[in-house]
CHARMM-style PDB file with segment names, atoms N, HN, CA, C and O in Angstrom:
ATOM      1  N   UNK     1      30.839  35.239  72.174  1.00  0.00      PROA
ATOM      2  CA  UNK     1      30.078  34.192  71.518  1.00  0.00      PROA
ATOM      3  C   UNK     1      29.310  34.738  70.313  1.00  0.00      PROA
ATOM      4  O   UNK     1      28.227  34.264  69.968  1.00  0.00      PROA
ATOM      5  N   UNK     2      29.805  35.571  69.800  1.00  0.00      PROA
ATOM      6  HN  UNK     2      30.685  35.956  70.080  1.00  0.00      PROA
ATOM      7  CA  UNK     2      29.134  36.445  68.305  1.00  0.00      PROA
ATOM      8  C   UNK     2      29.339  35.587  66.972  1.00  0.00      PROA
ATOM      9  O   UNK     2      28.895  35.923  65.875  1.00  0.00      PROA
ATOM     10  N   UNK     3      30.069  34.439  67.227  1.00  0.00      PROA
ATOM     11  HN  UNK     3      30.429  34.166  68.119  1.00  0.00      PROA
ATOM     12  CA  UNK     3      30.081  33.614  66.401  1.00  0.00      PROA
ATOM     13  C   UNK     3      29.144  32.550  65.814  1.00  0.00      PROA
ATOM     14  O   UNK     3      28.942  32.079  64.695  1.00  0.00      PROA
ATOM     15  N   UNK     4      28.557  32.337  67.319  1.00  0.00      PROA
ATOM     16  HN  UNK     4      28.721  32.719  68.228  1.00  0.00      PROA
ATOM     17  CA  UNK     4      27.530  31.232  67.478  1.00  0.00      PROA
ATOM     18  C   UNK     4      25.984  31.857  65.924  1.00  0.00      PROA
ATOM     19  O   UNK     4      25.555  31.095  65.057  1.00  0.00      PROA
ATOM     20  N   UNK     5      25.595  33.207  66.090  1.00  0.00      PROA
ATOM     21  HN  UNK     5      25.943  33.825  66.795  1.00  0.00      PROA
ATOM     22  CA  UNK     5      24.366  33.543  65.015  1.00  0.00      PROA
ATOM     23  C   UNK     5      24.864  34.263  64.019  1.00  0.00      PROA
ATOM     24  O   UNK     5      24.006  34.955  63.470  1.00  0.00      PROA
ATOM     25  N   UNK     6      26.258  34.383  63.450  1.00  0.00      PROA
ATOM     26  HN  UNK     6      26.954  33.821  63.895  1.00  0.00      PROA
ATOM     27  CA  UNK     6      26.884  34.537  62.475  1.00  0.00      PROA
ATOM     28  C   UNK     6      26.358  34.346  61.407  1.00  0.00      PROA
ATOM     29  O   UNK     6      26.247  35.371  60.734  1.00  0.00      PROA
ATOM     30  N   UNK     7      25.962  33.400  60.942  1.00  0.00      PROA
ATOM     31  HN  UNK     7      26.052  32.567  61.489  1.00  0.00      PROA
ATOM     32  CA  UNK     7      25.263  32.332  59.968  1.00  0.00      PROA
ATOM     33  C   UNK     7      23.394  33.343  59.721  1.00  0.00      PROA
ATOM     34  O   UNK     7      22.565  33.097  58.845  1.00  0.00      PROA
ATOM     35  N   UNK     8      23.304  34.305  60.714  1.00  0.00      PROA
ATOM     36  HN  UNK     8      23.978  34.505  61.425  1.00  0.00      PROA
ATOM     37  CA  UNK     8      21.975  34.066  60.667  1.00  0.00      PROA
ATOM     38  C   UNK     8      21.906  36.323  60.643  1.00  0.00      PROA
ATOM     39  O   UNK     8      20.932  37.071  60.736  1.00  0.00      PROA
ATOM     40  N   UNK     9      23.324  36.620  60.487  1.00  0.00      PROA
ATOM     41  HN  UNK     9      24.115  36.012  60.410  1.00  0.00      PROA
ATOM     42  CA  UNK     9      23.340  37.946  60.344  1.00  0.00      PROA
ATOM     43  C   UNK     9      23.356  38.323  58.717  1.00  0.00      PROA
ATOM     44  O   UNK     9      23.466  37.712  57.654  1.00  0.00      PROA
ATOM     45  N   UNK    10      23.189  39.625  59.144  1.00  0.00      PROA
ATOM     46  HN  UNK    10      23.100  40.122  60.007  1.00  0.00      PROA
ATOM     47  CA  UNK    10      22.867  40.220  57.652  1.00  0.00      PROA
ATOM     48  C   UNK    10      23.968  40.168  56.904  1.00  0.00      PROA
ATOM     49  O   UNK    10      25.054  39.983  57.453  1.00  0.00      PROA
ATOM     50  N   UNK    11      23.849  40.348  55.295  1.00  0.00      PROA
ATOM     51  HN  UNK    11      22.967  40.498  54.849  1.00  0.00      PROA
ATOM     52  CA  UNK    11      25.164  39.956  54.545  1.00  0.00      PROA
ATOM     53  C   UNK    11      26.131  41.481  54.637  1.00  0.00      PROA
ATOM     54  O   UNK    11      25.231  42.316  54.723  1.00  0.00      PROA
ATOM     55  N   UNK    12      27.319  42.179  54.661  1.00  0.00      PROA
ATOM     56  HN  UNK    12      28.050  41.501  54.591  1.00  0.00      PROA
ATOM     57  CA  UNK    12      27.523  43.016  54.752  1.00  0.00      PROA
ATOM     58  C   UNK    12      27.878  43.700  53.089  1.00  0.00      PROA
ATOM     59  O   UNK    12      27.916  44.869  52.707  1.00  0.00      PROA
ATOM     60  N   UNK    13      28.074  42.565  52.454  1.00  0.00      PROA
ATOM     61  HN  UNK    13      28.043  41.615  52.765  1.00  0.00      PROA
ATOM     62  CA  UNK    13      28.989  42.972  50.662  1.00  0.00      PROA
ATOM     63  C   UNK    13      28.868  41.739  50.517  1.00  0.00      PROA
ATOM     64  O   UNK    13      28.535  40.792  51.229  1.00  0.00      PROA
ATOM     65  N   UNK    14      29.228  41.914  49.366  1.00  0.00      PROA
ATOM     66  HN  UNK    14      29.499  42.683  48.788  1.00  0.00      PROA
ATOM     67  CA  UNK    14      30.044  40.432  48.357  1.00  0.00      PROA
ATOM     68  C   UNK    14      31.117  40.693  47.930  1.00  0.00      PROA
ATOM     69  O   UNK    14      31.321  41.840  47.534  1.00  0.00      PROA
ATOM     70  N   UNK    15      32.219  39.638  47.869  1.00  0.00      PROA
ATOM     71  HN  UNK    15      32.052  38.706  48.190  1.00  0.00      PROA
ATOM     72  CA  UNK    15      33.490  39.602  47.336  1.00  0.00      PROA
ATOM     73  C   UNK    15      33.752  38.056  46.141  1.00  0.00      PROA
ATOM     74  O   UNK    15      33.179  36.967  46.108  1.00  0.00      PROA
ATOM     75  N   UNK    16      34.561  38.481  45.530  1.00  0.00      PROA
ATOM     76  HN  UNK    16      35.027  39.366  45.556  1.00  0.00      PROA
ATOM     77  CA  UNK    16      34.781  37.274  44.647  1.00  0.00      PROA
ATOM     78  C   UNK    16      36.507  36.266  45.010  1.00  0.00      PROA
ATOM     79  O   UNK    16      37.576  36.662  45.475  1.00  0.00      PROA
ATOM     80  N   UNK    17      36.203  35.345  44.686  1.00  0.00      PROA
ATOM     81  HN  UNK    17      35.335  35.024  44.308  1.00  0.00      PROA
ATOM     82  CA  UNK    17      37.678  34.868  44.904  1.00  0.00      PROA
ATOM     83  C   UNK    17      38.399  34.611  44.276  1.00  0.00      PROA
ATOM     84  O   UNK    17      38.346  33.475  43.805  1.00  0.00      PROA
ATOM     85  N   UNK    18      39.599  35.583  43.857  1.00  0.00      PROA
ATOM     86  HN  UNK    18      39.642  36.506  44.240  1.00  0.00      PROA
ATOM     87  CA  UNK    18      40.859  35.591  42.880  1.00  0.00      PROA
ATOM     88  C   UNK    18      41.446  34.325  42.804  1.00  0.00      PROA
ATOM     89  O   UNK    18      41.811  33.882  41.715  1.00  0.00      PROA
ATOM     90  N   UNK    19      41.597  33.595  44.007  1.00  0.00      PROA
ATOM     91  HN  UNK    19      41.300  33.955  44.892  1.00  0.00      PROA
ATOM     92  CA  UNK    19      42.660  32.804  43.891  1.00  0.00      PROA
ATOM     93  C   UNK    19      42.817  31.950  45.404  1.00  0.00      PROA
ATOM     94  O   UNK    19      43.216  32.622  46.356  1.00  0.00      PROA
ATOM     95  N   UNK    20      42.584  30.847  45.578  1.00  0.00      PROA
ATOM     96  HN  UNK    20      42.260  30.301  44.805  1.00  0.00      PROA
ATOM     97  CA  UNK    20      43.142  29.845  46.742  1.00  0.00      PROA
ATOM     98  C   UNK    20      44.105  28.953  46.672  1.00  0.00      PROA
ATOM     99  O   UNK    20      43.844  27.758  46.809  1.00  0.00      PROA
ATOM    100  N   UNK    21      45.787  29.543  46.374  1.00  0.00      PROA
ATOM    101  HN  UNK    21      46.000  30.513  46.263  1.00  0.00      PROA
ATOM    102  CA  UNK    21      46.749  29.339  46.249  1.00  0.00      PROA
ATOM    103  C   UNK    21      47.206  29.849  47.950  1.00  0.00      PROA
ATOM    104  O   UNK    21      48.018  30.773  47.967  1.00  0.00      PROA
ATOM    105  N   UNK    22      46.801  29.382  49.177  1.00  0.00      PROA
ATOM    106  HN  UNK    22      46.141  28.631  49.163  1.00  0.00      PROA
ATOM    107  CA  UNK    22      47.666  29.299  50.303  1.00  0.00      PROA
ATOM    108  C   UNK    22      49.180  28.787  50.603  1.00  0.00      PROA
ATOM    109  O   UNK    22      49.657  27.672  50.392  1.00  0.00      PROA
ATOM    110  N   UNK    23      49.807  29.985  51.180  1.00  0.00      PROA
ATOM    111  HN  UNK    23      49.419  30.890  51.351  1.00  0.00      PROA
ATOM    112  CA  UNK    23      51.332  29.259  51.293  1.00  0.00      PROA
ATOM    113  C   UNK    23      51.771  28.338  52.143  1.00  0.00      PROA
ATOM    114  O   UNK    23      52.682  27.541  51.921  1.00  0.00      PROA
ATOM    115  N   UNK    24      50.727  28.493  53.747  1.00  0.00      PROA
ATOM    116  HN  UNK    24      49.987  29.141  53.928  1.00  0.00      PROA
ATOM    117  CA  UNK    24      50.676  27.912  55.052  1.00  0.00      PROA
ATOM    118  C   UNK    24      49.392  26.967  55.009  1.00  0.00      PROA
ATOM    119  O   UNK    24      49.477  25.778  55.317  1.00  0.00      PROA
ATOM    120  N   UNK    25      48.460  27.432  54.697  1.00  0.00      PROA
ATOM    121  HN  UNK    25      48.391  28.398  54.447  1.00  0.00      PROA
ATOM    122  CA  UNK    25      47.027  26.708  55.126  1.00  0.00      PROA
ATOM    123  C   UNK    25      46.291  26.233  53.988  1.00  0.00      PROA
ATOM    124  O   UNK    25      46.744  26.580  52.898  1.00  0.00      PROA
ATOM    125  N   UNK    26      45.424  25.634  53.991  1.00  0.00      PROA
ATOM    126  HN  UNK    26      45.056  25.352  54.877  1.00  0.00      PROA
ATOM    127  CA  UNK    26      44.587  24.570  52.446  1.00  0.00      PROA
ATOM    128  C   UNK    26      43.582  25.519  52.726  1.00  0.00      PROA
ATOM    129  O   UNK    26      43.290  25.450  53.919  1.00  0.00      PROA
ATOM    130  N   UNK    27      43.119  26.129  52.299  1.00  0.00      PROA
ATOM    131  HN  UNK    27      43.356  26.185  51.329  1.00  0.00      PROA
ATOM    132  CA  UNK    27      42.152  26.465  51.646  1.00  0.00      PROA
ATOM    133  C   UNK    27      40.991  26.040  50.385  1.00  0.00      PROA
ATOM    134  O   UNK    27      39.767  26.112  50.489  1.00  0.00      PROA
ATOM    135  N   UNK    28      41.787  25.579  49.176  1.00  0.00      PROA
ATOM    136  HN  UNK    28      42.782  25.520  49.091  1.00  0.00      PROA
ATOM    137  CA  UNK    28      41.504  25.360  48.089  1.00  0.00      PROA
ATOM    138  C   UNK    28      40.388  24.079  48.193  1.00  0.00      PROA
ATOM    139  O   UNK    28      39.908  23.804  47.094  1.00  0.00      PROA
ATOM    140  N   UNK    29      40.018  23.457  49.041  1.00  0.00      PROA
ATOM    141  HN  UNK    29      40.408  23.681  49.934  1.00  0.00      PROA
ATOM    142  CA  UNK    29      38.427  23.085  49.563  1.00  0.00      PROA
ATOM    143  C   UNK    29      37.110  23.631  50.128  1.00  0.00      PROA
ATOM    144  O   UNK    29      35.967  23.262  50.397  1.00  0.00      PROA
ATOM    145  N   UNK    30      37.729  24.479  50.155  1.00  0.00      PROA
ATOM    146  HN  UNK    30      38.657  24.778  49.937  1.00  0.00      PROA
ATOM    147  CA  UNK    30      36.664  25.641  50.901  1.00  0.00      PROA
ATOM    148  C   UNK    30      36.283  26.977  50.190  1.00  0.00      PROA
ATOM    149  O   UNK    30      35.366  27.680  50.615  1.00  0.00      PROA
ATOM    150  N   UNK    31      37.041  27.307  49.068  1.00  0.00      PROA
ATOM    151  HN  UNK    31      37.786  26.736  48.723  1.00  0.00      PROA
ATOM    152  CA  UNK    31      37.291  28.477  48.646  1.00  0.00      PROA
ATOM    153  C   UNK    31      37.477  27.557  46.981  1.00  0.00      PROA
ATOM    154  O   UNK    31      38.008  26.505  46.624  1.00  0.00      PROA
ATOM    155  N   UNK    32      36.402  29.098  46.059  1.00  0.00      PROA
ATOM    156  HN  UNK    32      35.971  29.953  46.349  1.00  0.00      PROA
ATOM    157  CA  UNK    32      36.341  28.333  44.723  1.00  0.00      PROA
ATOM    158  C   UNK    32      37.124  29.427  43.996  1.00  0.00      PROA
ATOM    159  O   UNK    32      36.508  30.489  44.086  1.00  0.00      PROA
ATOM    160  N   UNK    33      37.741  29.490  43.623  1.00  0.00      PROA
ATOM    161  HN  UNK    33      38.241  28.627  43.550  1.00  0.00      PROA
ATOM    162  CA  UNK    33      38.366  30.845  42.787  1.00  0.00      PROA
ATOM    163  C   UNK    33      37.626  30.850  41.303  1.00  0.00      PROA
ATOM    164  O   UNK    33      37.645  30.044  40.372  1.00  0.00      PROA
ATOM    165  N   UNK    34      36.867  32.318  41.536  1.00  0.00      PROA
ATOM    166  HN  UNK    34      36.852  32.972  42.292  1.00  0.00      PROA
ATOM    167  CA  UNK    34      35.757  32.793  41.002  1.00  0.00      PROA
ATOM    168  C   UNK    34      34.444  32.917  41.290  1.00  0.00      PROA
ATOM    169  O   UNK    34      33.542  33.374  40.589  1.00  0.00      PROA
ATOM    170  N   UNK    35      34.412  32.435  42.475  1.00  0.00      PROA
ATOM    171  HN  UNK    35      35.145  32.064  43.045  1.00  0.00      PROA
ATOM    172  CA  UNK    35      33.266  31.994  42.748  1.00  0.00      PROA
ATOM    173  C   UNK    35      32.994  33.603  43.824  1.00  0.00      PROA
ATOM    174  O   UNK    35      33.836  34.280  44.414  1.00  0.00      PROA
ATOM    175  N   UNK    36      31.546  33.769  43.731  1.00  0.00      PROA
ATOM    176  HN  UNK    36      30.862  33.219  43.252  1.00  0.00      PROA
ATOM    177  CA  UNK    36      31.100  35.230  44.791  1.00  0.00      PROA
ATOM    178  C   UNK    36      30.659  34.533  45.940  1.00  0.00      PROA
ATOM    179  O   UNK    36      30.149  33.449  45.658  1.00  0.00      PROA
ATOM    180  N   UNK    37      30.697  34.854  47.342  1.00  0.00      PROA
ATOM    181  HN  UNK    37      31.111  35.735  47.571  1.00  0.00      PROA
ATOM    182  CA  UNK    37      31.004  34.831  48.775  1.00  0.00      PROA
ATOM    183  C   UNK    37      30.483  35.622  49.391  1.00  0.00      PROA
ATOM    184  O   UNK    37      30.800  36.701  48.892  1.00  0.00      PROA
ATOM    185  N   UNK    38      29.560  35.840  50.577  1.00  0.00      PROA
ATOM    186  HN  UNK    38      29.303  34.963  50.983  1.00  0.00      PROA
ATOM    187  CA  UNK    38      28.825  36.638  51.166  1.00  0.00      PROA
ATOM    188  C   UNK    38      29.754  37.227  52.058  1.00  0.00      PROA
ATOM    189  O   UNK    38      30.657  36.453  52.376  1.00  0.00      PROA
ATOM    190  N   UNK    39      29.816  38.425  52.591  1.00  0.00      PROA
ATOM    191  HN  UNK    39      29.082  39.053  52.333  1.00  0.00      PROA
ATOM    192  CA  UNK    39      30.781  38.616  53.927  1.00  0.00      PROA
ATOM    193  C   UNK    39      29.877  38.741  54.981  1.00  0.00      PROA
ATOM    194  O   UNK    39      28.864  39.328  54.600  1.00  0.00      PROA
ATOM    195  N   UNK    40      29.844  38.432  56.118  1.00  0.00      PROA
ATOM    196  HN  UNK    40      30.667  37.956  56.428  1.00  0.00      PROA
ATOM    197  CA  UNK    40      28.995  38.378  57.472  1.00  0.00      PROA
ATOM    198  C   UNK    40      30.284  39.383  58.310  1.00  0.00      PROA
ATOM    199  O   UNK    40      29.893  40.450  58.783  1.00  0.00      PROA
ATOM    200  N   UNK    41      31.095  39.186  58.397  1.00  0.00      PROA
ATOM    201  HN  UNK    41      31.412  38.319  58.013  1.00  0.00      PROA
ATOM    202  CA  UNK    41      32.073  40.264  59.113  1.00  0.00      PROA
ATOM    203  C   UNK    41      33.643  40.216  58.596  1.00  0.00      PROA
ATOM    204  O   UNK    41      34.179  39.344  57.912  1.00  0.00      PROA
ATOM    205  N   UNK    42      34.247  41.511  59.177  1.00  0.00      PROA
ATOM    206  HN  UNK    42      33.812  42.219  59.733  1.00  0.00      PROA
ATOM    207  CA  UNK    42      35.392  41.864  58.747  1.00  0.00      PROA
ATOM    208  C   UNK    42      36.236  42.497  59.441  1.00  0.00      PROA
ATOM    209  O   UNK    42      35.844  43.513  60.014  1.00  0.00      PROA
ATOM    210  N   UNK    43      37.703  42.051  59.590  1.00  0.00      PROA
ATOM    211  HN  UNK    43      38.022  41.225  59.124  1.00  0.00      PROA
ATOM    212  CA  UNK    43      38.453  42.895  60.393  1.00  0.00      PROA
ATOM    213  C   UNK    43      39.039  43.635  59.455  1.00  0.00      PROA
ATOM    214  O   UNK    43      38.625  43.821  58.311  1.00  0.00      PROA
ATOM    215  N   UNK    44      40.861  44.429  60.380  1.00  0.00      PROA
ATOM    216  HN  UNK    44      41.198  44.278  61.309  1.00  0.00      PROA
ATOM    217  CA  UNK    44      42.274  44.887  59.263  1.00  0.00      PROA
ATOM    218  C   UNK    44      42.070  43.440  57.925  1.00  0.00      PROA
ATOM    219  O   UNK    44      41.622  43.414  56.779  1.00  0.00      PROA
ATOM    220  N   UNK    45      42.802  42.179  59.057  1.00  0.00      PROA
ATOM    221  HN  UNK    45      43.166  42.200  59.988  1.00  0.00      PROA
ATOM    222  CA  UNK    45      43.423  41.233  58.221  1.00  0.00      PROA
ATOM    223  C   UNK    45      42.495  40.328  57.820  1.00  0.00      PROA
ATOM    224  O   UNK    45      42.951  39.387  57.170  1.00  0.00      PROA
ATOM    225  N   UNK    46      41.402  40.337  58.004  1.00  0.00      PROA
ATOM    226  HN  UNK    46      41.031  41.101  58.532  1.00  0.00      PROA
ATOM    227  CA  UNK    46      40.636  39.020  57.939  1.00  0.00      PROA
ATOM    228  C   UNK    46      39.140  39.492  57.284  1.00  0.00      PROA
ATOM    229  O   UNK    46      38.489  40.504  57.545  1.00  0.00      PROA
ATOM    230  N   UNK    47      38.869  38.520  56.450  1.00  0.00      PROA
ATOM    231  HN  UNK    47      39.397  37.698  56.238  1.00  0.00      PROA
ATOM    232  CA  UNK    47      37.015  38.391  56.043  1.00  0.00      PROA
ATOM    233  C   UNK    47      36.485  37.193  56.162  1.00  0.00      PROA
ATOM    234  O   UNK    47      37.114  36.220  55.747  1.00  0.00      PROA
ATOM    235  N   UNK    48      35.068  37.030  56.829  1.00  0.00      PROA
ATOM    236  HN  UNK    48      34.557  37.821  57.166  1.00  0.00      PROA
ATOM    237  CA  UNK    48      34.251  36.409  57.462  1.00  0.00      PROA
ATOM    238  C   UNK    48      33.436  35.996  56.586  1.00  0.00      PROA
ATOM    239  O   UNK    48      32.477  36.762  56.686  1.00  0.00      PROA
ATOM    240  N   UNK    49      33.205  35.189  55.715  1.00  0.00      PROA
ATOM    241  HN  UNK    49      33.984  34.567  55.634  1.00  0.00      PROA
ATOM    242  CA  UNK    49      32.477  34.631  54.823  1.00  0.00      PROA
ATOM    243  C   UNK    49      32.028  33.163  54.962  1.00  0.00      PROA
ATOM    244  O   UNK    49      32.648  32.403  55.705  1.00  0.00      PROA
ATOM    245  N   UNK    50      30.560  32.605  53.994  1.00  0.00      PROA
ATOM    246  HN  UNK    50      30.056  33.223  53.390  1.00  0.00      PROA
ATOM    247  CA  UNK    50      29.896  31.623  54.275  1.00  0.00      PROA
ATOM    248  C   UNK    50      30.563  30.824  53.051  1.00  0.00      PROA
ATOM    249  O   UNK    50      30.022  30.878  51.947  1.00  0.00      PROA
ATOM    250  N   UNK    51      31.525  30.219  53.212  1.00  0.00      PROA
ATOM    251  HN  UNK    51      31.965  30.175  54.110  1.00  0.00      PROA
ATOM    252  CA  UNK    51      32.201  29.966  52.239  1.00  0.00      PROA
ATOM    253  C   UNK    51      31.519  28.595  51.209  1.00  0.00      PROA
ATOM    254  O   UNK    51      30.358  28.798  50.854  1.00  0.00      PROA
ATOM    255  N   UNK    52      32.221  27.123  50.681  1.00  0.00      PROA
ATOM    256  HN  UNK    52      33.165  26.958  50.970  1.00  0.00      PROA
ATOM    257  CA  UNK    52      31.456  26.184  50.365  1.00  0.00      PROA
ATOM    258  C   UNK    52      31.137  24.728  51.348  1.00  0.00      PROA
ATOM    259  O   UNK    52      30.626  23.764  50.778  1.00  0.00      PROA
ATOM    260  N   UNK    53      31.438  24.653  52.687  1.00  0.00      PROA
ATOM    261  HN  UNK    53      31.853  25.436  53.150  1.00  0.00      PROA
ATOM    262  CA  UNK    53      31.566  24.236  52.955  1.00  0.00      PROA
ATOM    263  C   UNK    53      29.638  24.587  54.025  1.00  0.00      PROA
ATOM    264  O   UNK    53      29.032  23.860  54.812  1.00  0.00      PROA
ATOM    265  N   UNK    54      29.328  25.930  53.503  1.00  0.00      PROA
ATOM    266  HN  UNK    54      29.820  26.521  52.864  1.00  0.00      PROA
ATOM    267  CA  UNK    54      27.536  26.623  53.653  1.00  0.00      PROA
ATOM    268  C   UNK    54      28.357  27.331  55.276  1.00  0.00      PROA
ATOM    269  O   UNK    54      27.477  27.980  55.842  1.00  0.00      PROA
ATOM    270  N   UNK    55      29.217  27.363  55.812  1.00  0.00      PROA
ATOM    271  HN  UNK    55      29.932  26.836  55.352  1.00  0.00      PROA
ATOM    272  CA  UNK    55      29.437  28.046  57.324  1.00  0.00      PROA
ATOM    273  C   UNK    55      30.315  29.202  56.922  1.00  0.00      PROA
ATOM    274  O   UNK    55      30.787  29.442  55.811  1.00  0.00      PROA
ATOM    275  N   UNK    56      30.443  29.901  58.108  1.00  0.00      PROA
ATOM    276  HN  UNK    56      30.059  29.706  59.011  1.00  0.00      PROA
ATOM    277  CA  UNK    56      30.554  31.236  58.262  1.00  0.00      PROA
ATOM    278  C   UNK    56      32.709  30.489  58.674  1.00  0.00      PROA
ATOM    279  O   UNK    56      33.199  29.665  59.446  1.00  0.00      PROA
ATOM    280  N   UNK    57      33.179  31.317  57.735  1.00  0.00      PROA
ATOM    281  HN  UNK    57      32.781  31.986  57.107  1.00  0.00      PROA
ATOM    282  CA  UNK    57      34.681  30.771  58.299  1.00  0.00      PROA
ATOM    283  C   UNK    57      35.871  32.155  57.965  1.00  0.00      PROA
ATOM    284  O   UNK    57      35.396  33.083  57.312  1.00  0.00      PROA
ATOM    285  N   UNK    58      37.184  32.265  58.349  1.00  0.00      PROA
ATOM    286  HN  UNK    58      37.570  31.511  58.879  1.00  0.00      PROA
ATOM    287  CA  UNK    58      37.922  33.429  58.202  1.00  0.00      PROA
ATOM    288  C   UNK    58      39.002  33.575  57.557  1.00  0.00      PROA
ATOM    289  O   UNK    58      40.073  33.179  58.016  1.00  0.00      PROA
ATOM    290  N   UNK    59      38.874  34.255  56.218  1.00  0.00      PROA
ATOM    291  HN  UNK    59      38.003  34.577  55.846  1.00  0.00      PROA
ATOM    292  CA  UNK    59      40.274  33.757  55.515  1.00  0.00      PROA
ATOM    293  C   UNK    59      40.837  35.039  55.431  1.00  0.00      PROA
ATOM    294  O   UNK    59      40.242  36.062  55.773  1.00  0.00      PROA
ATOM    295  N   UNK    60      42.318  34.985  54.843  1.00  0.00      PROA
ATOM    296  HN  UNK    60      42.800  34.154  54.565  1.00  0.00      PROA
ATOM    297  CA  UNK    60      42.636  36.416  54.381  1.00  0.00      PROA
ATOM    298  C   UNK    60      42.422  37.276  53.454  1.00  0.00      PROA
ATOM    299  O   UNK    60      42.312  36.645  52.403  1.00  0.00      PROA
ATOM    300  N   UNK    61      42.323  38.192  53.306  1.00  0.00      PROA
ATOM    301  HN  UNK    61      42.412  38.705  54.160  1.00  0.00      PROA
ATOM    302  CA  UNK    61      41.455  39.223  52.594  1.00  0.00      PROA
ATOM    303  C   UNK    61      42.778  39.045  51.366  1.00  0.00      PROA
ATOM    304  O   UNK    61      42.794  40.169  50.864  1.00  0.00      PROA
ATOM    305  N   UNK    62      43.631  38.395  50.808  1.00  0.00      PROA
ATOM    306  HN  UNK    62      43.618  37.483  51.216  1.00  0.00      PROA
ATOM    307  CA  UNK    62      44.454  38.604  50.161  1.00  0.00      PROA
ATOM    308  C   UNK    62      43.710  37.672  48.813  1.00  0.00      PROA
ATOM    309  O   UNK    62      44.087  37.600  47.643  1.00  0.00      PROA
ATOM    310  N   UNK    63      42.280  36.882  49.633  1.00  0.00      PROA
ATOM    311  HN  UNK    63      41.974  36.940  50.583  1.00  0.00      PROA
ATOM    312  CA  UNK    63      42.298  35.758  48.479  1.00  0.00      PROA
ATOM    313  C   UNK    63      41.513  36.515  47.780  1.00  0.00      PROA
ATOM    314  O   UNK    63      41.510  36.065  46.634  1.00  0.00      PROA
ATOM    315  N   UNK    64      40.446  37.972  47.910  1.00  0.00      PROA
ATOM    316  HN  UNK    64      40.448  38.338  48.841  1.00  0.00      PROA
ATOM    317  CA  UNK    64      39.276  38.377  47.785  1.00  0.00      PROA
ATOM    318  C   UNK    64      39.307  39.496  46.920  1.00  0.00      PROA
ATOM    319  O   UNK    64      40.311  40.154  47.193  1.00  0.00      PROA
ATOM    320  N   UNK    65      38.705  39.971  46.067  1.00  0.00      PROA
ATOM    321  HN  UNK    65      37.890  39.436  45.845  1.00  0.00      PROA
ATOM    322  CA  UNK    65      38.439  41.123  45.469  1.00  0.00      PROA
ATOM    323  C   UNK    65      36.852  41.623  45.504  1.00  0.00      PROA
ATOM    324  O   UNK    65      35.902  40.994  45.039  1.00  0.00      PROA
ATOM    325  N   UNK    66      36.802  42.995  46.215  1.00  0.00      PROA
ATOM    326  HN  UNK    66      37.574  43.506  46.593  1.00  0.00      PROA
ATOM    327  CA  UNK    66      35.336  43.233  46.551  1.00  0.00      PROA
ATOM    328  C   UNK    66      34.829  43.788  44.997  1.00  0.00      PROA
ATOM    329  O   UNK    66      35.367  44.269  44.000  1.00  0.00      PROA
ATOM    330  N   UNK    67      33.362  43.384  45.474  1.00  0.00      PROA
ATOM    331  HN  UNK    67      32.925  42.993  46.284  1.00  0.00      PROA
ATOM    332  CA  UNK    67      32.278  43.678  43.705  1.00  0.00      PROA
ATOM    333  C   UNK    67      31.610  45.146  44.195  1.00  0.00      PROA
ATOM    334  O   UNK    67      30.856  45.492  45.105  1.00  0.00      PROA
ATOM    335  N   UNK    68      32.329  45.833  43.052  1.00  0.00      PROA
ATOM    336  HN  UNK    68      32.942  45.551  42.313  1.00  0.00      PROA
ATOM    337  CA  UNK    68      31.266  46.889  43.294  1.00  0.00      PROA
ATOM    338  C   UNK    68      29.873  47.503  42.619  1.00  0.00      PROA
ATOM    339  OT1 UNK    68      29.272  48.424  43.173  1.00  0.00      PROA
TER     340      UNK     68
END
């Protein structure tokens, strides 16, 4: 249940979003391409971000380029 205070953990980075061109799933409501994104957690395949929709949700790290 680590999901449930997600919303209320520390930010880990920021990433920006290249692009929400999904081949399987819509994204492109949720995800602004260009827009910077907090990460709250991260796996291999996946980043955990508070996207525009203000919640904590999991997309693929393919849409993301980290800011350094």
């Amino acid at each position: 249940m680590i999901h449930v205070n997600w919303e209320k953990n520390e930010v880990i980075k920021q990433v920006k979003c290249m692009h929400a061109n999904a081949k399987k799933y819509k994204v492109n409501n949720m995800l602004t391409e260009g827009n910077v994104y907090d990460v709250i957690n991260e796996t291999d395949e996946f980043i955990f971000v508070i996207d525009n929709s203000k919640r904590v949700a999991g997309y693929y790290k393919e849409y993301f380029e980290e800011i350094v």
